[in-house]
N, CA, C and O atoms as a DFTB+ gen file, in Angstrom:
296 C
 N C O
     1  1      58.352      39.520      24.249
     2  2      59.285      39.314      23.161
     3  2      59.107      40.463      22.171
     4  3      57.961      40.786      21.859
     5  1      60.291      41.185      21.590
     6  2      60.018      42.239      20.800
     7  2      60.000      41.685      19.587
     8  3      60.274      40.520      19.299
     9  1      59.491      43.022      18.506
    10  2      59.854      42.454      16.968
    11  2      61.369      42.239      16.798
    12  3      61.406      41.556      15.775
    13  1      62.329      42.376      17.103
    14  2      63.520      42.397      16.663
    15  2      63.553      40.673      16.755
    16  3      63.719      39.865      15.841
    17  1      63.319      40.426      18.290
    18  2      63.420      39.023      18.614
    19  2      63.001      38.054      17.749
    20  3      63.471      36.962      17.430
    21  1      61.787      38.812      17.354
    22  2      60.761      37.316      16.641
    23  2      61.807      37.649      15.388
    24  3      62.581      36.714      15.186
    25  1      61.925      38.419      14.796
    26  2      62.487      38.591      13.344
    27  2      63.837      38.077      13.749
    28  3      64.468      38.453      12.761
    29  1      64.511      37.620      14.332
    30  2      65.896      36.814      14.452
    31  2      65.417      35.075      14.936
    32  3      66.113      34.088      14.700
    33  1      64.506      35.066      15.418
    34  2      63.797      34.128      15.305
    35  2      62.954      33.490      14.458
    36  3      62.533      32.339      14.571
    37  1      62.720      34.283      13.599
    38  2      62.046      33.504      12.329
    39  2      63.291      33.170      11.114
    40  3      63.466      32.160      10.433
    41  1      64.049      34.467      11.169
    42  2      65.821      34.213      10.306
    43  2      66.502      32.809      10.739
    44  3      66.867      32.002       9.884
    45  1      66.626      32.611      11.903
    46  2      67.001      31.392      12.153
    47  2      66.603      30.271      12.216
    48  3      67.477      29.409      12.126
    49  1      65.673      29.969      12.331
    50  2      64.408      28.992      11.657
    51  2      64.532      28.977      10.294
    52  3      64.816      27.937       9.702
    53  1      64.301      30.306       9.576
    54  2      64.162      29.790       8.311
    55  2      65.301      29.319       7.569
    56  3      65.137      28.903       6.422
    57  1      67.158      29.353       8.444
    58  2      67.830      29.127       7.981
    59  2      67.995      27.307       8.783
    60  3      68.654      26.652       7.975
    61  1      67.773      26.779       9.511
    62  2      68.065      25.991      10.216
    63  2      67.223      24.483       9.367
    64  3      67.837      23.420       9.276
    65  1      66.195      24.600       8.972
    66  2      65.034      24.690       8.129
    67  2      65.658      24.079       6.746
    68  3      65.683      22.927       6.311
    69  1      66.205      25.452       6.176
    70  2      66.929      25.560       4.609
    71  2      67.639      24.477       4.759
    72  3      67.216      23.660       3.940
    73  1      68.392      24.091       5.297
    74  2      70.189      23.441       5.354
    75  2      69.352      22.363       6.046
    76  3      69.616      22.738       7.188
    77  1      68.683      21.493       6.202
    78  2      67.941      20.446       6.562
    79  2      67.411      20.002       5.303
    80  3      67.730      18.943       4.763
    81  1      66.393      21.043       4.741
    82  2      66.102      20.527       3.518
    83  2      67.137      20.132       1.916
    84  3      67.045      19.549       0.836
    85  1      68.064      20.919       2.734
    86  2      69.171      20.734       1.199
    87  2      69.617      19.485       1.610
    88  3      69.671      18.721       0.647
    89  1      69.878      19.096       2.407
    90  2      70.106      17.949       3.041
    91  2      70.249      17.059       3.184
    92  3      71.254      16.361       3.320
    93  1      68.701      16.811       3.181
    94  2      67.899      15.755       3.239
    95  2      67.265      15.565       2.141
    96  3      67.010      14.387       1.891
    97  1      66.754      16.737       1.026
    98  2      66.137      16.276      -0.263
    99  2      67.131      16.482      -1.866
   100  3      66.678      16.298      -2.995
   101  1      68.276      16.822      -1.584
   102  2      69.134      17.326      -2.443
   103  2      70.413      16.115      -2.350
   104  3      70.590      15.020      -2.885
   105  1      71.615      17.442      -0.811
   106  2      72.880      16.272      -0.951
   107  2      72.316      15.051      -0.222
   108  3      73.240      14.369       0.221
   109  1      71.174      14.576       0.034
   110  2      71.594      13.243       0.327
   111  2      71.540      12.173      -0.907
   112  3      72.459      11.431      -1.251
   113  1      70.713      12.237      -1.278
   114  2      70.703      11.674      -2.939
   115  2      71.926      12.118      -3.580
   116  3      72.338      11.540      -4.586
   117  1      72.360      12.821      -3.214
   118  2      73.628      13.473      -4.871
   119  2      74.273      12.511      -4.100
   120  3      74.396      11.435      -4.687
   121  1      74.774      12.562      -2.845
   122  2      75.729      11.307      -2.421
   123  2      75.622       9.926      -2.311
   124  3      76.631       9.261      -2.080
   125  1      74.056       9.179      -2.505
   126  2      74.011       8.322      -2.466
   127  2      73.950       7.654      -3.872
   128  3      73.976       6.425      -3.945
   129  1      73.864       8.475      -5.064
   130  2      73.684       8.226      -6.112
   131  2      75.493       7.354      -6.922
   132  3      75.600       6.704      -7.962
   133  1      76.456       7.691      -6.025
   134  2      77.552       7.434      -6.579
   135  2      78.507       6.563      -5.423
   136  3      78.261       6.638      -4.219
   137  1      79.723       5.660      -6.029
   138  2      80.379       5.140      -5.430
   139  2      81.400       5.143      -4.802
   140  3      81.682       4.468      -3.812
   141  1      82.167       6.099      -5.483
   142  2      83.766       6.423      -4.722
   143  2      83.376       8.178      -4.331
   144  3      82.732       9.178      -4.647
   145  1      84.507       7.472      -3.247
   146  2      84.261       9.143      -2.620
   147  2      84.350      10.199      -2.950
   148  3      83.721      11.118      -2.425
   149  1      85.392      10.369      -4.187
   150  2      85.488      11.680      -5.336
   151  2      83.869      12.005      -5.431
   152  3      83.298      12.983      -4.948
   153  1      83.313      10.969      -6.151
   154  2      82.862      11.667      -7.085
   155  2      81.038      11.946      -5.719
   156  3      80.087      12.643      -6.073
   157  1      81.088      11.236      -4.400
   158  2      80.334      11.766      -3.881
   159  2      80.335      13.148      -3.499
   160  3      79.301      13.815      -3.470
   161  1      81.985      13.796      -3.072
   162  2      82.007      14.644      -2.924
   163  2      81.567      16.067      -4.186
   164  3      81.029      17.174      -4.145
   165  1      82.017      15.418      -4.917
   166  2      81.902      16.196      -6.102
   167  2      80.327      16.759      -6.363
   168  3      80.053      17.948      -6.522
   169  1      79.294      15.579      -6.375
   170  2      77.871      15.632      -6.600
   171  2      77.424      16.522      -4.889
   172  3      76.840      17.594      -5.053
   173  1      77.623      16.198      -3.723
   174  2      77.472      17.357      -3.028
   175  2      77.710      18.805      -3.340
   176  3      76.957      19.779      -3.372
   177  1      78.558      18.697      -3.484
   178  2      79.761      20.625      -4.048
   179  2      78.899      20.876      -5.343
   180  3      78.826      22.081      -5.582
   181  1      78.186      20.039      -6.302
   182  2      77.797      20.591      -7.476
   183  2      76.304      20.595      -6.943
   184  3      75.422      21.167      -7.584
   185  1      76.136      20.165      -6.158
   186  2      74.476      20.788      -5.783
   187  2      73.988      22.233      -5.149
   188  3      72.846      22.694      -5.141
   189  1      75.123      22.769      -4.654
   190  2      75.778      23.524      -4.022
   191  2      75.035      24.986      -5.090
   192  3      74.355      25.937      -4.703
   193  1      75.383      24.733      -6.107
   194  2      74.898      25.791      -7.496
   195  2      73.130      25.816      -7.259
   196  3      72.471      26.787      -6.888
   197  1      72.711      24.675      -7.540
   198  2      71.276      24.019      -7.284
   199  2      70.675      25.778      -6.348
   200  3      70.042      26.782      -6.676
   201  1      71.601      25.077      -4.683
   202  2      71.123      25.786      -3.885
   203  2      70.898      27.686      -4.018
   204  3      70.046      28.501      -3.666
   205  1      72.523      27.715      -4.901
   206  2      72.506      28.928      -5.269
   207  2      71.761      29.759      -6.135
   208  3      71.664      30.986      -6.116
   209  1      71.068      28.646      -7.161
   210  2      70.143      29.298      -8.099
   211  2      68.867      29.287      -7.264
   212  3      68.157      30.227      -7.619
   213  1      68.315      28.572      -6.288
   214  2      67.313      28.747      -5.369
   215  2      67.313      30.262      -4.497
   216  3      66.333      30.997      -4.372
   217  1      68.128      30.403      -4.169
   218  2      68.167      31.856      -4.017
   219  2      68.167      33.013      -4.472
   220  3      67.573      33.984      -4.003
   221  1      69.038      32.954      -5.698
   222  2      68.995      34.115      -6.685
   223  2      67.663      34.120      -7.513
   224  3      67.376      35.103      -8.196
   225  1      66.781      32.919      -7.444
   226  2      65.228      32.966      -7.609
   227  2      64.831      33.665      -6.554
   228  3      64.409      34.755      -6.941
   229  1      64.769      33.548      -5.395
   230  2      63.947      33.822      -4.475
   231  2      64.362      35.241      -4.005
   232  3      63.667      35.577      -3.046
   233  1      65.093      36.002      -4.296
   234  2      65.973      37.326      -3.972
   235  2      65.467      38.289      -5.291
   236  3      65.184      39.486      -5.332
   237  1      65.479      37.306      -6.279
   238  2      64.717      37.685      -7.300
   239  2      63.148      38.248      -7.234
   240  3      62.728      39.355      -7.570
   241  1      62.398      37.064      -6.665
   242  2      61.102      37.179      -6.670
   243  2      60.949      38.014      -5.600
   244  3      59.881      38.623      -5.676
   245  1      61.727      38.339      -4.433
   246  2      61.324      39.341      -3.056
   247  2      61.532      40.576      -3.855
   248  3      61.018      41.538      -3.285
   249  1      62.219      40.943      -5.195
   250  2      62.400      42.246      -5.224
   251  2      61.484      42.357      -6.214
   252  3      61.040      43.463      -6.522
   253  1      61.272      41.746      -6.545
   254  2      59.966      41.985      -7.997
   255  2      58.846      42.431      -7.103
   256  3      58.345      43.473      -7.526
   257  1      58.184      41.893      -5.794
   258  2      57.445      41.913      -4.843
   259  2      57.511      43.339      -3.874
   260  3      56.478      43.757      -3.350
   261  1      58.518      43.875      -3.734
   262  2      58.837      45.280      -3.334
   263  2      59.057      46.229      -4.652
   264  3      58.863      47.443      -4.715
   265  1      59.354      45.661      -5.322
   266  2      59.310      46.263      -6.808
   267  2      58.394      47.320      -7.348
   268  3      58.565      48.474      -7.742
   269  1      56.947      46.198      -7.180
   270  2      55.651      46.690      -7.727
   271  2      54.585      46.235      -6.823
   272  3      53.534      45.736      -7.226
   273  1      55.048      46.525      -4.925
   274  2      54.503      46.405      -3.876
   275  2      53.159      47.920      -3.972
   276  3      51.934      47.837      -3.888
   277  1      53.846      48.900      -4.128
   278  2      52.796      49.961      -4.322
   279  2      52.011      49.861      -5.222
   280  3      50.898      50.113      -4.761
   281  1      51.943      49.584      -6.484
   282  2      50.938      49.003      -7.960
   283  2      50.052      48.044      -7.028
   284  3      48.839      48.254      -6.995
   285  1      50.673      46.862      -6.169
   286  2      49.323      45.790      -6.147
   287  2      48.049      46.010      -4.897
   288  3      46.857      45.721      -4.789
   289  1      49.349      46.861      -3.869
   290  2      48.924      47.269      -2.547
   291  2      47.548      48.065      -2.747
   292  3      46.624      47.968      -1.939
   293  1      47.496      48.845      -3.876
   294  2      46.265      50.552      -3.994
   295  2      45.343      49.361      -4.820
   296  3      44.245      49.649      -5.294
């Protein structure tokens, strides 16, 4: 197995993974929290941001990490 492989293999895992956990610890509660279907849908779609600020953290923190990778590396 080459590196390319494993590295499309760990991408997909770690996305398969993600969207399980939003899932299961996020929209399932946002939908079970409410009664008519509006407004379940609604609390799914607004968790949706949730997910998005989870990333723009974490895209965040990978570049801070390549950032000042040479400072921590020496």
């Amino acid at each position: 197995m080459g590196n390319e492989t494993i590295i499309l293999l760990v991408g997909a895992s770690s996305v398969v993974f993600g969207v399980a956990a939003w899932a299961g610890l996020i929209a399932l509660p946002a939908w079970q929290s409410y009664s008519t279907l509006w407004q379940r849908i609604a609390g799914v779609f607004l968790s949706l941001y949730l997910v998005a600020a989870f990333v723009v953290l974490g895209v965040g923190l990978g570049a801070l990490v390549i950032w000042f990778w040479d400072r921590v590396s020496t």
